[in-house]
C-alpha positions as CSV (number, residue, x, y, z in Angstrom):
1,X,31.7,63.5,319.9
2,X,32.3,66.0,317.0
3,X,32.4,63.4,314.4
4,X,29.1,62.2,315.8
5,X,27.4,66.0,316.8
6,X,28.2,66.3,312.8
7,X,27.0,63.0,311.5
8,X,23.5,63.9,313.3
9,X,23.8,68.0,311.6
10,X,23.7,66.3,308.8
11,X,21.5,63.0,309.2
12,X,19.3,63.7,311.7
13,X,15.7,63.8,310.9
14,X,13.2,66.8,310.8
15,X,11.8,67.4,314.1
16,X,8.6,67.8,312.6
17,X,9.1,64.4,311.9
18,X,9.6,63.3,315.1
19,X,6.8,61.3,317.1
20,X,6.7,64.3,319.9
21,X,6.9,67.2,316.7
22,X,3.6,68.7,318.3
23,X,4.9,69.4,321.6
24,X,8.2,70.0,320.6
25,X,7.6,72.8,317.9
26,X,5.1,74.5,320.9
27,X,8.4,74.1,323.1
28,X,9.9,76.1,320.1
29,X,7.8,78.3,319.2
30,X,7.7,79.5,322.5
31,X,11.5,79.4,322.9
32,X,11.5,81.9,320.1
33,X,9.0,84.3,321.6
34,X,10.5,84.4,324.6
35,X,13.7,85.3,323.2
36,X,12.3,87.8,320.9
37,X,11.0,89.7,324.0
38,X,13.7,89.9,325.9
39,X,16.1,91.2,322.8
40,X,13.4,94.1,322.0
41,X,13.2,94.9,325.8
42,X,17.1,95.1,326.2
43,X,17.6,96.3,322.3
44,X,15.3,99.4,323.1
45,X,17.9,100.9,325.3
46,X,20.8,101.0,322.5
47,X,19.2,104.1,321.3
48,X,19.5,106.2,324.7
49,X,22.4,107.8,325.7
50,X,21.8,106.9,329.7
51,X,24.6,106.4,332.4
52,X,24.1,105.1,335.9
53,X,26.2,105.6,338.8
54,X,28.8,102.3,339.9
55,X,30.9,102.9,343.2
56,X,30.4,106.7,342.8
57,X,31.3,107.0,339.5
58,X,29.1,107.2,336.4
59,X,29.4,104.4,333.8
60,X,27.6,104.6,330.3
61,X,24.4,102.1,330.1
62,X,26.4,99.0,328.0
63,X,23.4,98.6,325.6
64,X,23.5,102.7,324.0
65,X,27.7,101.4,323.9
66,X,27.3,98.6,322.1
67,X,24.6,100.0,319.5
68,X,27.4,103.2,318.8
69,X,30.2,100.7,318.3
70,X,27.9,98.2,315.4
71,X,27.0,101.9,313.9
72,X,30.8,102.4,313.4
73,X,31.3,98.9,311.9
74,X,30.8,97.3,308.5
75,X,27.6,98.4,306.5
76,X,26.3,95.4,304.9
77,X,22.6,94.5,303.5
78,X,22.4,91.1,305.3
79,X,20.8,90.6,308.7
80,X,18.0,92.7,310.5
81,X,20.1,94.6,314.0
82,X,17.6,94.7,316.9
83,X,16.3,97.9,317.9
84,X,18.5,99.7,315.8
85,X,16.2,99.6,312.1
86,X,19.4,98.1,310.3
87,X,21.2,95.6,308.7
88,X,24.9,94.4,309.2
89,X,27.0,91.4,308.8
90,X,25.4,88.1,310.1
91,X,28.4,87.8,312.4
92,X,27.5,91.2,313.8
93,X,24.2,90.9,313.6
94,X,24.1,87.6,315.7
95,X,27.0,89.3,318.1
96,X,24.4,92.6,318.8
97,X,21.6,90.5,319.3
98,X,22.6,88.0,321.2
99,X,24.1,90.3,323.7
100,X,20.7,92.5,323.7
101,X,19.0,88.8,324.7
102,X,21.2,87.8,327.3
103,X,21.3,91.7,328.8
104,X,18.4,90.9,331.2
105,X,19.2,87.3,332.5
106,X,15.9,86.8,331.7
107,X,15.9,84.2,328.9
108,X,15.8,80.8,329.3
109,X,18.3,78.4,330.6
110,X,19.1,74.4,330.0
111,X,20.6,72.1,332.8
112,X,23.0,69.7,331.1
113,X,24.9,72.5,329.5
114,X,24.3,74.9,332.1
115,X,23.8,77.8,329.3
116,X,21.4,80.2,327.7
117,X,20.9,78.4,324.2
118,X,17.9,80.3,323.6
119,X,20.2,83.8,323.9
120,X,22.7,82.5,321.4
121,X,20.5,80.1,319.3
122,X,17.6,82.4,317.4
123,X,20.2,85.3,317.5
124,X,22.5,83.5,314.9
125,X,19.8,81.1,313.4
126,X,17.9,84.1,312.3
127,X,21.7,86.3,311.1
128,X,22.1,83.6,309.0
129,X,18.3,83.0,307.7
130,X,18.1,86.9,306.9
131,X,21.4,87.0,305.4
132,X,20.6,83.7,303.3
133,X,17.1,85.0,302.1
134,X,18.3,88.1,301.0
135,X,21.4,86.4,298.8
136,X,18.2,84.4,296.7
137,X,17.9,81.0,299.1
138,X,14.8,80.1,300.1
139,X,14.8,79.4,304.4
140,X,11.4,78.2,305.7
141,X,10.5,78.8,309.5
142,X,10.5,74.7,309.3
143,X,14.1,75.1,308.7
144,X,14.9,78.2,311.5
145,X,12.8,75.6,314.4
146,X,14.7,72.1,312.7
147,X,18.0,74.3,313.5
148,X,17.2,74.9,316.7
149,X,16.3,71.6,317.9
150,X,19.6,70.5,316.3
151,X,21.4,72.8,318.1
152,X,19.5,72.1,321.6
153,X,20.7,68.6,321.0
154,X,24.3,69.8,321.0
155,X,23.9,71.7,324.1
156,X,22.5,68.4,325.8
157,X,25.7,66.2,324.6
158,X,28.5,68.6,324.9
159,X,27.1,69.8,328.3
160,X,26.5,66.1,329.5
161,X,30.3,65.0,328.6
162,X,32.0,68.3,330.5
163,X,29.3,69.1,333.2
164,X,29.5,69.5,336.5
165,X,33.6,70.0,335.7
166,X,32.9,72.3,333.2
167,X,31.0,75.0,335.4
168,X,32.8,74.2,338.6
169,X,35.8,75.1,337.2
170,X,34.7,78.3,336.7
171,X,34.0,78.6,332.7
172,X,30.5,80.4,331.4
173,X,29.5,77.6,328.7
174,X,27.2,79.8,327.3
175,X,30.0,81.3,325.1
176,X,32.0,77.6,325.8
177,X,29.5,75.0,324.5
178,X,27.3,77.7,323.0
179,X,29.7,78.7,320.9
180,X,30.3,75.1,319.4
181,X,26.3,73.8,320.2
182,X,25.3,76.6,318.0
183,X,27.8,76.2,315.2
184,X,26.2,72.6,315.1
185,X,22.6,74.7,314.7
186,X,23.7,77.3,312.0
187,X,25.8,74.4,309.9
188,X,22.3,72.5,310.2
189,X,20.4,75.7,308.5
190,X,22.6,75.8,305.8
191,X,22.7,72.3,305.1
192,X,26.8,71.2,305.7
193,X,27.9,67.5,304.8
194,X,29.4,65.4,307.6
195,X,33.4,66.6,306.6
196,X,32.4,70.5,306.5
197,X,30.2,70.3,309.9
198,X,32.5,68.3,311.9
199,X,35.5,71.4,310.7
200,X,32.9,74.1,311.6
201,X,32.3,72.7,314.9
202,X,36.2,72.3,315.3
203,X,36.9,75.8,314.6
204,X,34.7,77.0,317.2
205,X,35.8,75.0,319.5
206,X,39.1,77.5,318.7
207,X,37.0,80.7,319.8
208,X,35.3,79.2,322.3
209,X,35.6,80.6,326.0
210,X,34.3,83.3,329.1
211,X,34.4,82.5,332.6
212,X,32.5,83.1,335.7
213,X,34.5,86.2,336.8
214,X,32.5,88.6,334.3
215,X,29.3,87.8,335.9
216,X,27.6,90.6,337.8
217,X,29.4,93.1,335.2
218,X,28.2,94.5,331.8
219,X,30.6,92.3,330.0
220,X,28.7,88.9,331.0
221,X,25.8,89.3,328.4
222,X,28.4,89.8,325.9
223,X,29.4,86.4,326.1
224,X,26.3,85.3,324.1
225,X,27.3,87.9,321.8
226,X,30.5,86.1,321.4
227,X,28.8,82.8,321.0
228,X,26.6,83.4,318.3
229,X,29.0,85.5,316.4
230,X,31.5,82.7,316.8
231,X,29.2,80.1,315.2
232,X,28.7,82.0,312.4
233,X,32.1,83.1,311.7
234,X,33.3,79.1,312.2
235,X,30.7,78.3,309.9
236,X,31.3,80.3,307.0
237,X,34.9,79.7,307.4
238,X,34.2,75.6,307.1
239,X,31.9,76.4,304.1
240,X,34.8,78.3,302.3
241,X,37.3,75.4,302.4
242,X,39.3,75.7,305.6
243,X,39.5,72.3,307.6
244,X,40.2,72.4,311.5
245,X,41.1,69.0,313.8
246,X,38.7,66.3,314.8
247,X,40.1,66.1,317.8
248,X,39.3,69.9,319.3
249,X,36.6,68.8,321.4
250,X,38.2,65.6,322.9
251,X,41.4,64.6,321.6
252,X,44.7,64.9,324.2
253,X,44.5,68.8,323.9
254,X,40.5,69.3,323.3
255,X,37.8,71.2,325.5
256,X,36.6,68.5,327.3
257,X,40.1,67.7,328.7
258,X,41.4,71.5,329.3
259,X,37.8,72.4,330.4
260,X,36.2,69.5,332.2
261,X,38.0,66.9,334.8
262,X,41.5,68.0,333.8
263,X,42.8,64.4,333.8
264,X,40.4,61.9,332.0
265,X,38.4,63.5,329.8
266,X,34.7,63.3,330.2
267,X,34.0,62.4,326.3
268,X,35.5,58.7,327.1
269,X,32.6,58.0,329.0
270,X,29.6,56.3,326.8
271,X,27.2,58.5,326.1
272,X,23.5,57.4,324.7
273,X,24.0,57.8,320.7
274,X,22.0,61.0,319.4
275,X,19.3,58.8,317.6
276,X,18.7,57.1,320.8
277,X,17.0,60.1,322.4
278,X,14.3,62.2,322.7
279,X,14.8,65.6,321.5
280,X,16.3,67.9,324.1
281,X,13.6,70.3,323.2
282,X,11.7,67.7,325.1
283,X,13.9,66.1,327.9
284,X,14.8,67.4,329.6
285,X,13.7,70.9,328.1
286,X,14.2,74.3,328.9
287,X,14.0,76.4,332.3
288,X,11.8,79.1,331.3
289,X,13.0,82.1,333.4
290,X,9.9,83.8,335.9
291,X,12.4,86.2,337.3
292,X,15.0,88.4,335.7
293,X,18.3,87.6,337.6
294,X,20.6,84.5,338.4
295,X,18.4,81.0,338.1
296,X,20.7,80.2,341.3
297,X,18.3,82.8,343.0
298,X,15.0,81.2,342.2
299,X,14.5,78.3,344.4
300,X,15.0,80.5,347.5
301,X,13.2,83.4,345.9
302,X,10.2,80.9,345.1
303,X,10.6,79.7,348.7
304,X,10.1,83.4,350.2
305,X,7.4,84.5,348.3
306,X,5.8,81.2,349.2
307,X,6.2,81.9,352.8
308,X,4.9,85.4,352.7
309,X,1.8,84.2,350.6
310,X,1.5,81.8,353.1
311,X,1.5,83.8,356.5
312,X,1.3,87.6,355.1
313,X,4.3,88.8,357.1
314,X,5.3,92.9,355.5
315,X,9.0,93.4,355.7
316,X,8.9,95.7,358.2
317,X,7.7,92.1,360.4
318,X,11.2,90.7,359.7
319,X,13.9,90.5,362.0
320,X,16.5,88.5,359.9
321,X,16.3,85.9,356.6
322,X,18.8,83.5,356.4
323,X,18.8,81.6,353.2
324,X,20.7,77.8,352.5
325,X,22.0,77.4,348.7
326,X,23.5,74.5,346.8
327,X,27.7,75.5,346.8
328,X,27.5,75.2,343.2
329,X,24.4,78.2,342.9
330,X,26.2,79.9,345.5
331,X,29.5,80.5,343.7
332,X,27.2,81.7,341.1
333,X,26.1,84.8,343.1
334,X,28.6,86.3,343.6
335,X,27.6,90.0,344.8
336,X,25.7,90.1,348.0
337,X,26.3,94.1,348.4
338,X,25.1,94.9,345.3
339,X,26.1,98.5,343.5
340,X,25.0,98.3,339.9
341,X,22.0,96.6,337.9
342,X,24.4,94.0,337.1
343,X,25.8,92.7,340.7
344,X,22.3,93.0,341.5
345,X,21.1,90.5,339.3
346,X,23.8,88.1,341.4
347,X,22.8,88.9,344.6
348,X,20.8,86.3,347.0
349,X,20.1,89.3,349.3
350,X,19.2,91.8,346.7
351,X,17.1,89.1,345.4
352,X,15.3,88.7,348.8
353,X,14.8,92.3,349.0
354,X,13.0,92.4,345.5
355,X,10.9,89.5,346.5
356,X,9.5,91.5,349.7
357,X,10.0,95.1,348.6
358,X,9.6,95.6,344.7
359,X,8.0,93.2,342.1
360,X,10.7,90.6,341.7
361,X,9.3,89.3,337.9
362,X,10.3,92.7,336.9
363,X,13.4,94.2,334.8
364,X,12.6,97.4,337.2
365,X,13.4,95.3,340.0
366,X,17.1,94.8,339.6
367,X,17.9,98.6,338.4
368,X,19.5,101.8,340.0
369,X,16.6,103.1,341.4
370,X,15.7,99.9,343.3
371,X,19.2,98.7,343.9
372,X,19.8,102.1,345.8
373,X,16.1,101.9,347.2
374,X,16.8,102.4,351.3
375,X,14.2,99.8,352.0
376,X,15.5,97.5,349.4
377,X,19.1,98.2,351.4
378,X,17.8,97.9,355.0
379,X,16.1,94.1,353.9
380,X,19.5,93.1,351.6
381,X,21.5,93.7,355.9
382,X,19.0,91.4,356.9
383,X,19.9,88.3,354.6
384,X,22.8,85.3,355.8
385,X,23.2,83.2,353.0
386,X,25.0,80.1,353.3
387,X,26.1,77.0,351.4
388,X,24.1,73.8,352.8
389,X,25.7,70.6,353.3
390,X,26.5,68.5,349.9
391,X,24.5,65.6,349.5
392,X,25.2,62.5,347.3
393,X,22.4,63.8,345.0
394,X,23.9,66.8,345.0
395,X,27.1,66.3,343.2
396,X,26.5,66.6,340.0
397,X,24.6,69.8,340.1
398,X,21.4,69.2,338.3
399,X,17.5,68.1,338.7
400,X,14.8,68.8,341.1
401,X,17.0,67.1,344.4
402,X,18.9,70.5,344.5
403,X,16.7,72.8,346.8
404,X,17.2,76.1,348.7
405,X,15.8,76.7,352.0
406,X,14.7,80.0,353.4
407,X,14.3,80.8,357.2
408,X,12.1,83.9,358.2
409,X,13.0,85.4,361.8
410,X,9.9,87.4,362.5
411,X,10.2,90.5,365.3
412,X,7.0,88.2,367.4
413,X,9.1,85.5,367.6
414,X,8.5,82.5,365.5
415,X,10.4,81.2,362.6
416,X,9.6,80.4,359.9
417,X,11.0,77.7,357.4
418,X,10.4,76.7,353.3
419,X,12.1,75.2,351.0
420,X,11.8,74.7,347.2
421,X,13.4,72.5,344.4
422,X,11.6,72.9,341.4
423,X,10.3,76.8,341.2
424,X,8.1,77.5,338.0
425,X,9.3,77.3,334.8
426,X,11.4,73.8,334.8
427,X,10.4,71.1,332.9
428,X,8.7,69.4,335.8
429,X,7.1,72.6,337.3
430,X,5.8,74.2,333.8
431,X,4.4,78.2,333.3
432,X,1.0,78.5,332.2
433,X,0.5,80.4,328.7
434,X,-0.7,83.2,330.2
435,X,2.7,83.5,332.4
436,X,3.9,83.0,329.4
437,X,2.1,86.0,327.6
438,X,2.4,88.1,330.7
439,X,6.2,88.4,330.6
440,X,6.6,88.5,327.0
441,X,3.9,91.9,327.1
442,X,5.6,93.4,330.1
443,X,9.1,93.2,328.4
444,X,7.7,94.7,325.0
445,X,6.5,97.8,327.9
446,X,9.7,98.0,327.8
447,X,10.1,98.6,324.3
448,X,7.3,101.2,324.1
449,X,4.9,98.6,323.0
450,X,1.4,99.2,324.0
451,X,-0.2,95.6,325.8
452,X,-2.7,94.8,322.9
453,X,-0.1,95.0,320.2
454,X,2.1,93.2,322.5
455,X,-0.7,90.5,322.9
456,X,-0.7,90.4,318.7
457,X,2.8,89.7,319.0
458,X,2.9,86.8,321.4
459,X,0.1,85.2,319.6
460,X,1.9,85.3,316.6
461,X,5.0,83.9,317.9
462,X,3.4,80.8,319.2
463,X,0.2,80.0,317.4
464,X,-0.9,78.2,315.3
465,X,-0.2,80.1,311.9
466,X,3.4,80.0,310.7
467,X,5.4,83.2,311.8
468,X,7.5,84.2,308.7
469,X,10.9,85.2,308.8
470,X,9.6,88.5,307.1
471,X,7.6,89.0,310.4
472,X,10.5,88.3,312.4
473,X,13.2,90.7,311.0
474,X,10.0,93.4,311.4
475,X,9.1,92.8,314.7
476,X,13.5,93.1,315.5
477,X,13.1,96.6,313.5
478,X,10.3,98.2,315.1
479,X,8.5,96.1,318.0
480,X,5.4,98.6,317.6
481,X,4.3,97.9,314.4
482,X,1.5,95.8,313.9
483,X,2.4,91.7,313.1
């Protein structure tokens, strides 16, 4: 698989070449925005100095943490810092940002990988596009969005040969196959032969890891962090000479043996060649994220608000919720007595709560004020959540035959029942634009970015009229300015 991810780094034609280039580079395009928004939204609070209180003690906010630690590390000239109006290392760079785009769980996801590309992607794509402009090479935004389909191609095969193993073993693969998916991306950008891709890949496959048990705490957006910087780092290493094993990702002692089945590895299994398929911009796409928490929370969440549209119950109508998950999403949330911003965004009750109680699309939703709310409390006691029985189209974990099913005990007596599948923003259930536009303008609030520049913003992102990479780095410095 590595031989092959590199052969296609280094073959593969431009997507804008590709017969589905138009829909693909819109999928991009708005990949990128989407991304953008949520780094500026997160990046905004590296500035502050705020603390929030964690079991009855008071812990520093991660982001203001994280911004005073780059500030004591290398100066360099290279790559635009989100948030923070400065330039570092591309490995730094990449490692801030992506962190500050995964801080929200509110960018996108991808089911065969079950990742965050998006997080870990533009973060290291545009490190290394700043960083290579401003040592005299010329990067085109053709070149940043050809990257990034490469690298979404990776995701697709590394996560198809290791998934459902992979996950249900317990590893994150956004900092597992990210890590190695995005080398694949940033070797792409800088234009790597077969022999020096295929070692850059290798050598992340060395860095790469993060499990499960760091979700619901401030260290679990760091694993995009550790991604992105990790494909930079491999790939700068490869470019200066060092060579690494082909057989890191599945040889005898590889990551698809030691993190997948265990006995056979997954890799021996035929997989369609990477010229045989569509991009995986297109199929099977991203999950566009409507709600800021754990995607294993949106089909039921969908499901509840659903009901309540349907019959126009209040919370105070409710006498108990009882909500049926997929194991697999399940084991995902992990913290159904939330007491921090970050167990709430893994909580199925909490989740509820916000759905019924606060304004569940928003960051505000899933922070002290409202984790501690005592209505959003007195609802979280009222939710059972359960694992429902496997079924054959079950087991492997992905696609629209996965549903949740919520159950609404109202104080008059009846019940009532929904279920959902496919909630908004998959592939076969897409957002609208103006979704689109809405969350990308409510997460620059965030940023102290009034709506109509915000609007400018989006517009450029995904319009028509090439963004530049000048534009980019500027909007990362200060959000407010005018594209």
């Amino acid at each position: 698989m590595i031989a092959d991810y590199a052969r296609w780094i280094a073959h593969a034609p431009s997507i804008s070449q590709s017969p589905d280039s138009e829909t693909a580079l819109t999928a991009i395009k708005a990949s990128l925005a989407d991304t953008l928004s949520c780094m500026a939204a997160a990046a905004c609070r590296s500035q502050k100095d705020d603390t929030y209180e964690h079991g009855g003690e008071q812990r520093p906010d991660p982001m203001p943490a994280l911004g005073r630690w780059l500030g004591a590390q290398e100066a360099s000239t290279g790559s635009v810092v989100a948030g923070l109006n400065m330039r570092t290392t591309p490995t730094l760079a990449a490692f801030f940002n992506a962190t500050a785009a995964h801080a929200y769980d509110f960018d996108d996801d991808f089911d065969p990988a079950k990742a965050h590309p998006s997080a870990v992607l533009w973060p290291a794509i545009i490190a290394v596009s700043g960083a290579c402009e401003r040592a005299g090479e010329s990067i085109s935004m053709a070149n940043l969005f050809d990257a990034y389909a490469i690298g979404l191609d990776g995701y697709r095969a590394l996560g198809e040969q290791i998934n459902p193993e992979h996950r249900n073993r317990g590893w994150h693969a956004t900092s597992t196959i990210g890590a190695v998916a995005t080398t694949g991306a940033v070797m792409r950008l800088v234009g790597g032969d077969e022999e020096t891709n295929r070692n850059a890949l290798s050598l992340a496959c060395s860095r790469a890891g993060g499990t499960m048990a760091q979700f619901g705490t401030p260290a679990k957006p760091l694993h995009a962090g550790f991604a992105a910087e990790t494909s930079v780092r491999a790939a700068e290493l490869a470019r200066a000479g060092i060579a690494a094993s082909p057989k890191a990702w599945d040889g005898p002692h590889g990551v698809a043996l030691l993190m997948g089945e265990g006995e056979v590895p997954r890799s021996s299994i035929s997989t369609p060649a990477f010229e045989e398929r569509r991009s995986a911009v297109i199929d099977p796409g991203l999950k566009f994220k409507l709600y800021p928490n754990c995607a294993s929370a949106h089909r039921a969440m969908w499901a509840l608000g659903s009901l309540r549209g349907a019959h126009g119950f209040r919370a105070d109508d409710i006498a108990a919720i009882t909500v049926s998950l997929p194991a697999a999403h399940l084991a995902n949330l992990s913290s159904p007595e939330p007491i921090s911003p970050e167990q709430a965004r893994f909580s199925m009750p909490h989740a509820c709560a916000a759905v019924l109680a606060a304004d569940p699309t928003s960051v505000t939703a899933y922070q002290m004020p409202t984790v501690r709310d005592p209505k959003i409390t007195a609802i979280r006691s009222q939710v059972t959540v359960r694992a429902a029985a496997p079924s054959n189209d079950q087991v492997d974990g992905y696609g629209p035959a996965l549903k949740a099913t919520v159950s609404v005990q109202l104080h008059s007596g009846p019940t009532l029942t929904a279920s959902c599948s496919s909630p908004p923003g998959r592939g076969d259930n897409p957002c609208s634009n103006a979704v689109r536009a809405q969350k990308f303008t409510a997460l620059l609030g965030l940023a102290g970015v009034p709506e109509d520049r915000a609007r400018e913003w989006y517009g450029r992102f995904t319009g028509d009229t090439p963004v530049t990479l000048s534009q980019i780095e500027a909007f990362l410095r200060q959000p407010a300015q005018q594209p």
